[in-house]
N, CA, C and O atoms as CSV, one atom per row, in Angstrom:
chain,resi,resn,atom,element,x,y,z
A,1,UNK,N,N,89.655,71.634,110.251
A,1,UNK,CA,C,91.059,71.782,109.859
A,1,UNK,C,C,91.145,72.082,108.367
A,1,UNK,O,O,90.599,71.329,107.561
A,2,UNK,N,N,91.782,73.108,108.001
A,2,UNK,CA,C,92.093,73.684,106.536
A,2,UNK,C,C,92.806,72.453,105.810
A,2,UNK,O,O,93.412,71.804,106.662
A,3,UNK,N,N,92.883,72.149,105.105
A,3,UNK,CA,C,93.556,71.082,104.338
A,3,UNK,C,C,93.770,71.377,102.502
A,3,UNK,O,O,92.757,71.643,101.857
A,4,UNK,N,N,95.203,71.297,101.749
A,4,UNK,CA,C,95.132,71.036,100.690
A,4,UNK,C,C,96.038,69.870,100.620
A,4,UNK,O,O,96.863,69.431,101.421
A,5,UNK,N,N,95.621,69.448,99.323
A,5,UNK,CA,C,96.026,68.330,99.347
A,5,UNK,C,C,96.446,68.182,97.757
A,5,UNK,O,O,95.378,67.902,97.211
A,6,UNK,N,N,97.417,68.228,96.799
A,6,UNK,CA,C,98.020,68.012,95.846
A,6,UNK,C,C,98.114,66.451,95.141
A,6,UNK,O,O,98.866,65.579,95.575
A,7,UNK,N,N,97.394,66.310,94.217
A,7,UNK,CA,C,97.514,65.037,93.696
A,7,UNK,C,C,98.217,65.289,91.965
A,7,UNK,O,O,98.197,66.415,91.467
A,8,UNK,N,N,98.632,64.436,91.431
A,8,UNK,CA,C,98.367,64.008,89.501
A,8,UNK,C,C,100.448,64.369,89.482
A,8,UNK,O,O,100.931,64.424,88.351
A,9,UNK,N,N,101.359,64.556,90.593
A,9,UNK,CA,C,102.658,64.598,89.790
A,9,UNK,C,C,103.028,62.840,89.395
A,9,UNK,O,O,102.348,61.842,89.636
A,10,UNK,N,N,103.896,62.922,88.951
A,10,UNK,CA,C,104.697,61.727,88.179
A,10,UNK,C,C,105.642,62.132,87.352
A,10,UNK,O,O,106.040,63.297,87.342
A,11,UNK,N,N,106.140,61.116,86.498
A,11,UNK,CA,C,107.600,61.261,86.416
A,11,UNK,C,C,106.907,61.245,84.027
A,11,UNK,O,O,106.356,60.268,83.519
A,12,UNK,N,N,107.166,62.298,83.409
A,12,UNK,CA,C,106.505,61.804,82.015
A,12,UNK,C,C,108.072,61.795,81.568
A,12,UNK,O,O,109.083,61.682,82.262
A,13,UNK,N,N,107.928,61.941,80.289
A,13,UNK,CA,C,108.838,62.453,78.769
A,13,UNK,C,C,108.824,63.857,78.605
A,13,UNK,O,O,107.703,64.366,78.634
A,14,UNK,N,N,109.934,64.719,78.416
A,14,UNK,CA,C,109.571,66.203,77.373
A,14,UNK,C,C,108.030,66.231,76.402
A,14,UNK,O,O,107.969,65.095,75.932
A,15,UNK,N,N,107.409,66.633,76.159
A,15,UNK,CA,C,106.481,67.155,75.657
A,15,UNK,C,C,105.191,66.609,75.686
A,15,UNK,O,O,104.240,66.829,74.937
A,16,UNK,N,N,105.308,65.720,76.843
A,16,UNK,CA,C,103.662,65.077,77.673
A,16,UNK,C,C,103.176,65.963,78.672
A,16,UNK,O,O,103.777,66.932,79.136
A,17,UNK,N,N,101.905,65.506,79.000
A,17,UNK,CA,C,101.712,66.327,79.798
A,17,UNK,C,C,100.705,65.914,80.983
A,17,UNK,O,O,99.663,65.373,80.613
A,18,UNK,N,N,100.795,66.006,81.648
A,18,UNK,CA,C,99.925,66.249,83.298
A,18,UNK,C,C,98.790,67.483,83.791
A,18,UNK,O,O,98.739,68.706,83.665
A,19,UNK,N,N,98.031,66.559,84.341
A,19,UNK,CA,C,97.263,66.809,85.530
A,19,UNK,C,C,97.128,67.163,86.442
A,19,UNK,O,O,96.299,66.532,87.098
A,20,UNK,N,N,97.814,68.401,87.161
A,20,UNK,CA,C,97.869,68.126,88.878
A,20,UNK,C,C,96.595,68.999,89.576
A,20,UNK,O,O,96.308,70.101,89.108
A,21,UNK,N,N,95.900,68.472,90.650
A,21,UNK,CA,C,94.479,68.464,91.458
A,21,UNK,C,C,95.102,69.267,92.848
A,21,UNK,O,O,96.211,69.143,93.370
A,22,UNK,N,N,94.035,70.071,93.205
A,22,UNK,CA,C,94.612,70.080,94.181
A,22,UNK,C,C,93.241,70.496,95.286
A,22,UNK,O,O,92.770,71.632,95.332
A,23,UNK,N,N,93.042,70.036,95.620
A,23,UNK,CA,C,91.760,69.376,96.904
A,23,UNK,C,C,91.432,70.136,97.990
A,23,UNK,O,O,92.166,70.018,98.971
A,24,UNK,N,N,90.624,70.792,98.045
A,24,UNK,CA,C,90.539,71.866,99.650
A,24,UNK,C,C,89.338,71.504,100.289
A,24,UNK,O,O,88.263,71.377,99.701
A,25,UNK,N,N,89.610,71.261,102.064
A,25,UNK,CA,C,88.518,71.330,102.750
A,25,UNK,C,C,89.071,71.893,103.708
A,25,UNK,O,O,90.258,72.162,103.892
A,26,UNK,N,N,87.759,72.151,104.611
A,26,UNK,CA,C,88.191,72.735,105.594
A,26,UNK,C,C,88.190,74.401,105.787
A,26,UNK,O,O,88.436,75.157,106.726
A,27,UNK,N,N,87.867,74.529,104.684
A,27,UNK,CA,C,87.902,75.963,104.367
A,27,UNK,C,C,86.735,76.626,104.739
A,27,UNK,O,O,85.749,75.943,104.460
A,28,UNK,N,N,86.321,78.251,105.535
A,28,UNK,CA,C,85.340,78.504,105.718
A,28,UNK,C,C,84.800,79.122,104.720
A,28,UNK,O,O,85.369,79.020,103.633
A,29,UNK,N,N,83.555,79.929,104.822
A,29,UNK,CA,C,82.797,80.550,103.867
A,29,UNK,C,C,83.867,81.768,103.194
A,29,UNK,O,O,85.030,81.926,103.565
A,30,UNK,N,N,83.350,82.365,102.397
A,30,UNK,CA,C,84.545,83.559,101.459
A,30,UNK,C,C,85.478,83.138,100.764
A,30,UNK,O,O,86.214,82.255,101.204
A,31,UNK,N,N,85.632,83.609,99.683
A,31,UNK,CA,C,86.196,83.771,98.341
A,31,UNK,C,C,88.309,83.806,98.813
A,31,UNK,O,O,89.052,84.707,99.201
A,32,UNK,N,N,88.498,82.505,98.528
A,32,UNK,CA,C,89.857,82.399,98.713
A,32,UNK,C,C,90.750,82.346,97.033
A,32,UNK,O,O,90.489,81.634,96.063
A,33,UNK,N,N,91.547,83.105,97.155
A,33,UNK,CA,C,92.389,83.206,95.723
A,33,UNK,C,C,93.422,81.391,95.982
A,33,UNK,O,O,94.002,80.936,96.968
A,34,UNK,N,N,93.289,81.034,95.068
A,34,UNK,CA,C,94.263,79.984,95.218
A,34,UNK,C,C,95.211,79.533,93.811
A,34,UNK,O,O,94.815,79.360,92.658
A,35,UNK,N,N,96.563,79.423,94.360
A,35,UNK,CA,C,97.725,79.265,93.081
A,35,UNK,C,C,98.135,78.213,93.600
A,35,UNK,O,O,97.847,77.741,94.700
A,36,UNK,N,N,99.048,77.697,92.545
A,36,UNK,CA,C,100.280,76.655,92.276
A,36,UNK,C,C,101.467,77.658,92.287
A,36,UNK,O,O,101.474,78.850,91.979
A,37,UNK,N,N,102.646,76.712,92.803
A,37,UNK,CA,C,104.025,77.332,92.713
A,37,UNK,C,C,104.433,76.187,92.754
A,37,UNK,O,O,103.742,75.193,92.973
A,38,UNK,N,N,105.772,76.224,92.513
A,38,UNK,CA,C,106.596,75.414,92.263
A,38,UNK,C,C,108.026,75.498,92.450
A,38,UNK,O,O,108.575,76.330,91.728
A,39,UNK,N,N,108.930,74.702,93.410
A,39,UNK,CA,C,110.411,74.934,93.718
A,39,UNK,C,C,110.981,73.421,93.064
A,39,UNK,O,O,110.635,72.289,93.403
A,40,UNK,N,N,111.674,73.706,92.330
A,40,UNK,CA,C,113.503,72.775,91.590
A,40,UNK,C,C,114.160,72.870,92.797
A,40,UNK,O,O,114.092,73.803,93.597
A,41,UNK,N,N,114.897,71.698,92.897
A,41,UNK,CA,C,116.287,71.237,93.870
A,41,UNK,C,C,117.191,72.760,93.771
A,41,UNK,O,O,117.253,73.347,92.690
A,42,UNK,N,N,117.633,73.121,94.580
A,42,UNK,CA,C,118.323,74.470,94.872
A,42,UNK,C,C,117.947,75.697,94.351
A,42,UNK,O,O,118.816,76.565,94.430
A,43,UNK,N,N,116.725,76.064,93.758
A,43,UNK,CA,C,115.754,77.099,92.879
A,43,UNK,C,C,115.223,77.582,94.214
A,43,UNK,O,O,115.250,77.048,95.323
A,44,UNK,N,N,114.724,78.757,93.792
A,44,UNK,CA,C,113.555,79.340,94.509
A,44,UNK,C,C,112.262,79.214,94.283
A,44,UNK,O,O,111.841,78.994,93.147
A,45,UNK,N,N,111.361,79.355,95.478
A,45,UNK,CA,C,110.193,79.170,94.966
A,45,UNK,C,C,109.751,79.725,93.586
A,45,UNK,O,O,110.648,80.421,93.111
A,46,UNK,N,N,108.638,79.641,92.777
A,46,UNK,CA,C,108.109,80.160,91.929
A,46,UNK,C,C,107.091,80.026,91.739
A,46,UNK,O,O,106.769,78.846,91.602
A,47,UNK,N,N,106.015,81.023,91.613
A,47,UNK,CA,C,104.596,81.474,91.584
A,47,UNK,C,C,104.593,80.508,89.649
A,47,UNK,O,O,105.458,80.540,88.774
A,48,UNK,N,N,103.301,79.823,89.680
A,48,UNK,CA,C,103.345,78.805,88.815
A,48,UNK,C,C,102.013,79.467,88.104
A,48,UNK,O,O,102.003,79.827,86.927
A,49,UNK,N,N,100.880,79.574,89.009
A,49,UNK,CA,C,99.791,80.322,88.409
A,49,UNK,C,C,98.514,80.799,89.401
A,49,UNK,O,O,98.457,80.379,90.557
A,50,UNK,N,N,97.759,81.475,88.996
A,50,UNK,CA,C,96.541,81.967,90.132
A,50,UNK,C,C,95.452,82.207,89.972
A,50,UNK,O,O,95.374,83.136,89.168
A,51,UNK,N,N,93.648,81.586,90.591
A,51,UNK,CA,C,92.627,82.502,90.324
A,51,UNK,C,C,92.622,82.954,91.488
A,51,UNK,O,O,92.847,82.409,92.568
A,52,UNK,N,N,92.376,83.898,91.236
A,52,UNK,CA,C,91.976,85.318,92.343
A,52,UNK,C,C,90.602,85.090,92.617
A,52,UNK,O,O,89.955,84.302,91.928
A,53,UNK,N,N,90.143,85.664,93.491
A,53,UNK,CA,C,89.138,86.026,94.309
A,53,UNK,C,C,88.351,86.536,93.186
A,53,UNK,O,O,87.311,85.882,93.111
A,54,UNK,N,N,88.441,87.651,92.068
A,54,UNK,CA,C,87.679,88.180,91.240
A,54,UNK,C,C,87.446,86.994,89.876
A,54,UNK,O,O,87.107,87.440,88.780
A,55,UNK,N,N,87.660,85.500,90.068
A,55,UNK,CA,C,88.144,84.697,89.117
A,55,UNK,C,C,88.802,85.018,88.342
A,55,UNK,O,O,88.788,84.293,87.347
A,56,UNK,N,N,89.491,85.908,88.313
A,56,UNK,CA,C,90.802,86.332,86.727
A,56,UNK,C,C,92.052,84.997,87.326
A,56,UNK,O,O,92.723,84.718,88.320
A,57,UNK,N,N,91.764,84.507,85.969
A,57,UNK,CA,C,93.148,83.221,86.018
A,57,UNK,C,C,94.933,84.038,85.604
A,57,UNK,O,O,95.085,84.489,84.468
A,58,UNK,N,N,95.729,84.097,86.298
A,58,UNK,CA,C,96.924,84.054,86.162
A,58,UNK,C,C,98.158,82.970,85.811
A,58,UNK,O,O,98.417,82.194,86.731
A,59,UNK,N,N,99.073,82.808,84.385
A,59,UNK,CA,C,99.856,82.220,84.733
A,59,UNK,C,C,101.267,82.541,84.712
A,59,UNK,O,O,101.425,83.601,84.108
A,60,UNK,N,N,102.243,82.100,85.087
A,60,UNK,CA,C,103.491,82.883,84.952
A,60,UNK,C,C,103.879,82.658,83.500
A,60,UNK,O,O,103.195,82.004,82.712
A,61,UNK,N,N,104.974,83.221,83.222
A,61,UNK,CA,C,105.591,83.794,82.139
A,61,UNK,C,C,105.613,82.497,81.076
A,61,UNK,O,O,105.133,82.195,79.983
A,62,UNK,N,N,106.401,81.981,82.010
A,62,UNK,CA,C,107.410,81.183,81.050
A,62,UNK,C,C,106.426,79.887,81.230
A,62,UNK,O,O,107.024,78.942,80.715
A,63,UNK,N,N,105.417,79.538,81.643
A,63,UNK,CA,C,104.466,78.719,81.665
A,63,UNK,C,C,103.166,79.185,80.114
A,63,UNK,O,O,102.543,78.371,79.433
A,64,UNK,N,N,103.147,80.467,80.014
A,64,UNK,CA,C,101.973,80.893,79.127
A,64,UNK,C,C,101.987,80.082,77.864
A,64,UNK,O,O,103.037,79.758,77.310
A,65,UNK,N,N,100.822,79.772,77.436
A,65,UNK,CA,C,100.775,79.047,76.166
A,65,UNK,C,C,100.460,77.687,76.364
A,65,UNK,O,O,99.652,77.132,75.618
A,66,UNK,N,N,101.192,76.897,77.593
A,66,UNK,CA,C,101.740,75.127,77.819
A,66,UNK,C,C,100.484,74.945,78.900
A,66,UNK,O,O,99.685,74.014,78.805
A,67,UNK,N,N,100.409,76.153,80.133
A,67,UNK,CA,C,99.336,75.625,81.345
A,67,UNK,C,C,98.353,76.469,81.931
A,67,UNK,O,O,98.386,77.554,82.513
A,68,UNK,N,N,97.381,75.577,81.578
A,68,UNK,CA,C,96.032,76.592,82.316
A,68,UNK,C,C,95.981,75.947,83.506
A,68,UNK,O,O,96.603,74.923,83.787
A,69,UNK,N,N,95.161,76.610,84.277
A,69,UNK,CA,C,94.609,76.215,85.933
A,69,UNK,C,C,92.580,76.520,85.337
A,69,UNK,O,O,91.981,77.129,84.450
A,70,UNK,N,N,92.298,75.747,86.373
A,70,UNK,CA,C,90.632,75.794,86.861
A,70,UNK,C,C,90.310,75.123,87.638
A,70,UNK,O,O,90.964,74.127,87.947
A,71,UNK,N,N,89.238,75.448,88.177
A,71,UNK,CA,C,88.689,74.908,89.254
A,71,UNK,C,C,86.891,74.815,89.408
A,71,UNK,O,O,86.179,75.526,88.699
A,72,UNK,N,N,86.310,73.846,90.426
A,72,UNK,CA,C,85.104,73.347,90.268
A,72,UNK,C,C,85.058,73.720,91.785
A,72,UNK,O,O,85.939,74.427,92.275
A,73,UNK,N,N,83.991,73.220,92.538
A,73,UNK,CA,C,83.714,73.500,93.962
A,73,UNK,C,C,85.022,73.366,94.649
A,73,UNK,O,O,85.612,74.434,94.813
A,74,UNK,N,N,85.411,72.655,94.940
A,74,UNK,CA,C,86.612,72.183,95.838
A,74,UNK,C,C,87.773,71.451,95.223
A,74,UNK,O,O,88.429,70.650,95.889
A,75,UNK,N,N,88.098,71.773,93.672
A,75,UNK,CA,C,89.401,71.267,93.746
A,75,UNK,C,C,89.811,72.567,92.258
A,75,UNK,O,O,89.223,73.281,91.445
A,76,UNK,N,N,91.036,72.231,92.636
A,76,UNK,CA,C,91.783,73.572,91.947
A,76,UNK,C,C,93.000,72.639,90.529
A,76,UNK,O,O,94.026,72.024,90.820
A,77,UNK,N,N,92.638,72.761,89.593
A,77,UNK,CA,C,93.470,71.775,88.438
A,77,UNK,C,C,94.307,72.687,87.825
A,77,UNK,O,O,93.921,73.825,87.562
A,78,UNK,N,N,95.562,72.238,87.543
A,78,UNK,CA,C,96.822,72.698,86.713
A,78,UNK,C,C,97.150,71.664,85.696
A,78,UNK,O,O,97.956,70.740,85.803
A,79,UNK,N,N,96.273,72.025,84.538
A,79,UNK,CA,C,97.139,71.205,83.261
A,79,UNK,C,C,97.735,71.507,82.872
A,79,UNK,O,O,97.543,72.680,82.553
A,80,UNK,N,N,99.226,70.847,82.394
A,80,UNK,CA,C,100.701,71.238,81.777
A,80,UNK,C,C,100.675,70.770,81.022
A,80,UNK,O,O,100.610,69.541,81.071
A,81,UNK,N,N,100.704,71.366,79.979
A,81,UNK,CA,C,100.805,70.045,78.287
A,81,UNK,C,C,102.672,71.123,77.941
A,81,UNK,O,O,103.139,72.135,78.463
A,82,UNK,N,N,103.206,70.127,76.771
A,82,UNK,CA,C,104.130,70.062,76.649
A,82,UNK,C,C,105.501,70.705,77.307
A,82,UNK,O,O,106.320,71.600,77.098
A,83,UNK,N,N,105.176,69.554,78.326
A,83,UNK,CA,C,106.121,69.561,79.563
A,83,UNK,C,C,107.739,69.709,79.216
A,83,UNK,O,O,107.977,68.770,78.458
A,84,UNK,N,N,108.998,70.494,79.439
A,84,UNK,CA,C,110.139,70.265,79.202
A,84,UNK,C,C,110.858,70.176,80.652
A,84,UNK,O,O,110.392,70.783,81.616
A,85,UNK,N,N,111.942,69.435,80.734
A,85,UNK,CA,C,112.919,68.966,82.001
A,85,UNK,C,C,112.825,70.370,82.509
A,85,UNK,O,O,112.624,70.288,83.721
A,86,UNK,N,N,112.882,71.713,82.106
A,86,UNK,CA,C,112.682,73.040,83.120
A,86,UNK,C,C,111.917,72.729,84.177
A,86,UNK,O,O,112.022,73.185,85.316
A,87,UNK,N,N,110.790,71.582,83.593
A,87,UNK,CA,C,109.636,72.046,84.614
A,87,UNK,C,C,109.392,71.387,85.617
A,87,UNK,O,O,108.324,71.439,86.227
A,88,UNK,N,N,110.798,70.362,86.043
A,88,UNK,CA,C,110.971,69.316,86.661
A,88,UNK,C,C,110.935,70.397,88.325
A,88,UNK,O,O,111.675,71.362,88.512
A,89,UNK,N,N,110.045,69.958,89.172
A,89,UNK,CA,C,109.894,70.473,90.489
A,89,UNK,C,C,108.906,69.776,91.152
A,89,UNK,O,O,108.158,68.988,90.572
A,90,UNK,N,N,108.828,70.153,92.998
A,90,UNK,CA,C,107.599,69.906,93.129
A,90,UNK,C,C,106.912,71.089,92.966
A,90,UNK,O,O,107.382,72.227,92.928
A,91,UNK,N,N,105.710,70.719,92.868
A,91,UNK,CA,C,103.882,71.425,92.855
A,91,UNK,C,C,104.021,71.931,94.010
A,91,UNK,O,O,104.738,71.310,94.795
A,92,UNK,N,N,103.442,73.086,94.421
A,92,UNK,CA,C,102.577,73.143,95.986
A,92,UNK,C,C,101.636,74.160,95.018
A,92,UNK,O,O,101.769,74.896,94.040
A,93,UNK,N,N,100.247,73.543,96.276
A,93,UNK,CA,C,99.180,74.317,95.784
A,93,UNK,C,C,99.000,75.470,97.462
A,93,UNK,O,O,99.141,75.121,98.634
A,94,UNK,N,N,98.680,76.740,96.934
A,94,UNK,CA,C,98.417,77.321,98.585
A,94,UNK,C,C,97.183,78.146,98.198
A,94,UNK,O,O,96.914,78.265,97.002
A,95,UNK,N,N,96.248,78.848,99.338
A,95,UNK,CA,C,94.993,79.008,99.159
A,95,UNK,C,C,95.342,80.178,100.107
A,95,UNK,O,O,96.144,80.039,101.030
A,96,UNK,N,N,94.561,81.595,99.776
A,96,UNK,CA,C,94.702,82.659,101.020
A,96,UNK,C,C,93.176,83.584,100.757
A,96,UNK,O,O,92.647,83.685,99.650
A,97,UNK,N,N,92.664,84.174,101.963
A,97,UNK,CA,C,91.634,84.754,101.696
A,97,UNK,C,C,91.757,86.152,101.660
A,97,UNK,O,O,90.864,86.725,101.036
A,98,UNK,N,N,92.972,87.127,102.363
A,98,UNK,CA,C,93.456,88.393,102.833
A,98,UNK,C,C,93.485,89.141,101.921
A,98,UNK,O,O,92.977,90.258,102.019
A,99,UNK,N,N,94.075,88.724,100.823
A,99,UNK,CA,C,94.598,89.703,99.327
A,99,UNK,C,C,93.800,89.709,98.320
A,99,UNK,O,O,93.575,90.728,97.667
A,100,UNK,N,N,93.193,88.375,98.039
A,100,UNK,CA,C,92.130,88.609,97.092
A,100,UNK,C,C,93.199,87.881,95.582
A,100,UNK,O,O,93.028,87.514,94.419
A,101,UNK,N,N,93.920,87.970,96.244
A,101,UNK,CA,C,95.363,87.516,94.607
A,101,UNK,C,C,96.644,86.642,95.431
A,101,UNK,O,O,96.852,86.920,96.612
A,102,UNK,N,N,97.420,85.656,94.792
A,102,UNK,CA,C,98.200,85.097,95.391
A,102,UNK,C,C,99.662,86.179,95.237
A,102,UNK,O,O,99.891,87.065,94.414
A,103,UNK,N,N,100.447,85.692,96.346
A,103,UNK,CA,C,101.461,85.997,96.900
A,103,UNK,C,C,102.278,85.265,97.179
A,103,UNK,O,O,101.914,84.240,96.602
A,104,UNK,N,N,103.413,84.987,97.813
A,104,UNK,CA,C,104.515,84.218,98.194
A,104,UNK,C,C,103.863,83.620,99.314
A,104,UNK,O,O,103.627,82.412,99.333
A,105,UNK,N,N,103.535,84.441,100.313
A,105,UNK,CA,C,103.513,84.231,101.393
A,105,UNK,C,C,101.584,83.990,101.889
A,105,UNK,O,O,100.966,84.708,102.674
A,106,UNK,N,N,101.216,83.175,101.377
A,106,UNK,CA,C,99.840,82.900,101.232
A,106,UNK,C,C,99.361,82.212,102.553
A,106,UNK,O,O,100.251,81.708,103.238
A,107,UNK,N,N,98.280,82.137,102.929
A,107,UNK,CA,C,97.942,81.412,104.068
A,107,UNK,C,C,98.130,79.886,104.728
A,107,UNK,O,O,98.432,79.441,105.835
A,108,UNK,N,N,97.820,79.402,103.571
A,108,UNK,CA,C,97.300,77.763,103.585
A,108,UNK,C,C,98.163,77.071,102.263
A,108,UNK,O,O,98.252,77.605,101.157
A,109,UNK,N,N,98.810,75.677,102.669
A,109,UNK,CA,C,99.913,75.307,101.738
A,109,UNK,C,C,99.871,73.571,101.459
A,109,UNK,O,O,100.071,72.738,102.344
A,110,UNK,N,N,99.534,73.229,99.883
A,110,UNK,CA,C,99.930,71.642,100.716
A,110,UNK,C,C,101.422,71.388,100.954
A,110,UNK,O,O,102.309,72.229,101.103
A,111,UNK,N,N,101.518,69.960,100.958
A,111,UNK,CA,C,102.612,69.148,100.966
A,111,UNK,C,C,103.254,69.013,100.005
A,111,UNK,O,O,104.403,68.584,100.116
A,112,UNK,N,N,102.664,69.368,98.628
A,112,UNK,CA,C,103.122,69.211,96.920
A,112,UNK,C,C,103.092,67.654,96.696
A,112,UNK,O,O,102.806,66.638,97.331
A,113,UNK,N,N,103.620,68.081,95.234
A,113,UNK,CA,C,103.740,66.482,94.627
A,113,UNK,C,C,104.606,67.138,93.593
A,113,UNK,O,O,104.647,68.244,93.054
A,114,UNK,N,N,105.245,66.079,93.536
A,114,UNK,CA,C,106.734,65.826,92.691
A,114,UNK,C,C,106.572,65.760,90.907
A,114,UNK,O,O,105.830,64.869,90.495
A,115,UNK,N,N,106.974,66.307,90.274
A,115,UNK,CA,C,106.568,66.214,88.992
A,115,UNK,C,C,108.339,66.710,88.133
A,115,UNK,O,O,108.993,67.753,88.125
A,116,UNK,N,N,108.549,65.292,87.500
A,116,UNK,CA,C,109.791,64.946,86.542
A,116,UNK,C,C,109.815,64.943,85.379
A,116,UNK,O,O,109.750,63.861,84.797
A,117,UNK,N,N,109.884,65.756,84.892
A,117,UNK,CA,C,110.198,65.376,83.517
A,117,UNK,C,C,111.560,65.164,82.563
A,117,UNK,O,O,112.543,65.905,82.587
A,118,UNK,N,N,111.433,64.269,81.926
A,118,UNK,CA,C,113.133,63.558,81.523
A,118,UNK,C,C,112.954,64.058,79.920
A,118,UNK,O,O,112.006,64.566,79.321
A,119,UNK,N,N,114.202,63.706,79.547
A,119,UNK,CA,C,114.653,64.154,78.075
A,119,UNK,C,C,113.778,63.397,77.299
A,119,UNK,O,O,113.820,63.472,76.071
C-alpha cells in the first residue's frame, strides 16, 4: 500500500519557523517527483514546492527566499523559516511517477498537517 504520511505542523508566532516531513512507503521502484501544497480555509489549493524526477528543487513564488524542500531515502522535508499568518494552511505532501514534475493532480496524497501561524 502507497502511503504518505505528513508530520512537523503546529501552531508557531510570525517569523518562526517549522519542519514539515513527509514519509513514503509503499512505493515501487522509479523515480517519483514529489511536492508540498498547501490549501487556507476557503483558498484554493496551492502548489507549495517540488523535486522532480531530474532532482531540480522547485518553490513557489511567494514562498522563495523563506522555504527549501529536501529529501533523503524516504522522507521528503519542507523547512519554512520566517513564517507569516499568510502561511497559515494545511500541508499535503503528494508523490507521482507519470510526469516526472508535480502537478495539481498528482497520484498519491497524504492526509496533511495543519500549520498556524499567529501574529
Amino acid at each position: 500500500e502507497v502511503r504518505l504520511v505528513e508530520s512537523g505542523g503546529g501552531t508557531v508566532q510570525a517569523g518562526e519557523s517549522l519542519r514539515l516531513s513527509c514519509t513514503k512507503s509503499g512505493f515501487g521502484p522509479g523515480n517519483y517527483a514529489v511536492g508540498w501544497f498547501r490549501q487556507a480555509p476557503g483558498e484554493e489549493r496551492e502548489a507549495v514546492s517540488c523535486i522532480a524526477t531530474d532532482g531540480t528543487h522547485y518553490i513557489g513564488d511567494s514562498m522563495k527566499g523563506r522555504f527549501t524542500t529536501s529529501s533523503d531515502k524516504n522522507t521528503v522535508y519542507l523547512q519554512m523559516n520566517s513564517l507569516k499568518p499568510e502561511d497559515t494552511a494545511v500541508y499535503y505532501c503528494a508523490a507521482d511517477r507519470s510526469m516526472g514534475f508535480c502537478y495539481a493532480n498528482m497520484d498519491f496524497w497524504g492526509k496533511g498537517t495543519l500549520v498556524t501561524v499567529s501574529e
